[in-house]
C-alpha positions in Angstrom: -61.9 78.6 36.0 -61.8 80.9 33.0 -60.6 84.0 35.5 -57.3 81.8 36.6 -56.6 80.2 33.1 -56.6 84.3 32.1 -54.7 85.7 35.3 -52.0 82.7 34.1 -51.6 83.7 30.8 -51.6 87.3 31.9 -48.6 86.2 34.7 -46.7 84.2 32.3 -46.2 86.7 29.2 -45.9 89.8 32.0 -42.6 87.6 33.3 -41.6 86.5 29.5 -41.3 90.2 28.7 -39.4 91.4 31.5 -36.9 89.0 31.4 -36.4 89.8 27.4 -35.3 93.2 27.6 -33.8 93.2 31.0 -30.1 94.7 30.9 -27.0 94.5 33.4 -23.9 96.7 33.7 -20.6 95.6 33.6 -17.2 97.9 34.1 -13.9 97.7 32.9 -10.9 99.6 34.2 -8.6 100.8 31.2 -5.1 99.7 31.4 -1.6 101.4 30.1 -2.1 98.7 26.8 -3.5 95.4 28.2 -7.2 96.0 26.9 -9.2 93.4 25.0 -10.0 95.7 22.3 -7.1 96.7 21.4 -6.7 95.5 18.4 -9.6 96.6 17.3 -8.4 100.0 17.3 -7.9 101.5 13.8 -7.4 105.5 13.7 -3.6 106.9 13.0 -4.4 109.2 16.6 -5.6 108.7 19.9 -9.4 109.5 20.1 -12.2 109.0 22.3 -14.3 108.7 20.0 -12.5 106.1 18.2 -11.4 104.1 21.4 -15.5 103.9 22.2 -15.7 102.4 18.3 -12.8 99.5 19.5 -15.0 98.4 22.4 -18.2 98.9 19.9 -16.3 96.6 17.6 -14.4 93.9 20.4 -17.8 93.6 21.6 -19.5 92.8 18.4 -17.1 90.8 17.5 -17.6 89.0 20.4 -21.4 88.9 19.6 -22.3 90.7 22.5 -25.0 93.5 21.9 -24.3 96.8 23.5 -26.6 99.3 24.9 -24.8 101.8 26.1 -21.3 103.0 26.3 -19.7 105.5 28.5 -16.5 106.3 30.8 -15.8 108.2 34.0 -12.2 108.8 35.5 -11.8 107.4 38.9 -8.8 108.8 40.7 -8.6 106.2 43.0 -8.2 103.5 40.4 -4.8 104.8 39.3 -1.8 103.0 39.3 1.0 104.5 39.1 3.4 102.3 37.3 4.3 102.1 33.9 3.3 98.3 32.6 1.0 97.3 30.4 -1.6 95.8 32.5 -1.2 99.2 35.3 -4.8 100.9 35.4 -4.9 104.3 34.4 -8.4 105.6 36.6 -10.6 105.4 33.8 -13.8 103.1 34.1 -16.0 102.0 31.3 -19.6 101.2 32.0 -20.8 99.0 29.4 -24.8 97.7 29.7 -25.4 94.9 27.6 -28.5 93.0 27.6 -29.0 90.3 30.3 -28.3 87.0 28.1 -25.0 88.4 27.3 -24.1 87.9 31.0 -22.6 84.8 30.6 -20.3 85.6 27.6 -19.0 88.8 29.2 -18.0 87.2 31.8 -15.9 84.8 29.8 -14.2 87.7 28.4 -10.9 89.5 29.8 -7.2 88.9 29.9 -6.6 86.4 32.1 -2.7 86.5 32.2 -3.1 89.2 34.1 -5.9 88.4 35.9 -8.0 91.6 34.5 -11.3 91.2 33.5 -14.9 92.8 33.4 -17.0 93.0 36.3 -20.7 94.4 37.8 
């Protein structure tokens, strides 16, 4: 009896802890000027490094937590058009942790229909 009341406890905080830090990946194609974070966006020049700080800061704003941050260009996202909402090939991987699932998912533009995804 006292072996399966310790293998419980043992089972229940093993699944309490994996399910605390767990994180998930979401993506986001960036668009000629239809991104969330826009605003957000404060330097007089264009910057990676201070485009990365707009997400930081949407996303916090947003109280979502972010882990990690990075972008890769995708040729075969490219649109080649000249609105607003056109992608422009490069893709932002954002991990955030798992119970911010449900409020990234509310995020996006919906007018036209862009949003993040996994």
């Amino acid at each position: 009896m006292k072996k399966n009341i310790i293998y419980l406890l043992l089972t229940i905080s093993i699944s309490f802890s994996c399910t605390k830090n767990t994180q998930i990946t979401f993506y986001w194609d960036e668009t000629g000027c239809s991104d969330p974070w826009l605003d957000f966006y404060l330097a007089d020049t264009f910057s990676q490094e201070a485009q990365m700080k707009a997400i930081e800061d949407y996303l916090s704003n947003e109280n979502i937590d972010l882990i990690s941050l990075e972008s890769q260009f995708d040729s075969s996202k490219i649109e080649l058009c000249l609105a607003c909402h056109c992608k422009t090939g490069k893709v932002f991987k954002l991990i955030i942790p798992q119970n911010d699932k449900r409020k990234m998912k509310s995020l996006g533009i919906n007018q036209f229909d862009l949003n993040f995804y996994q």
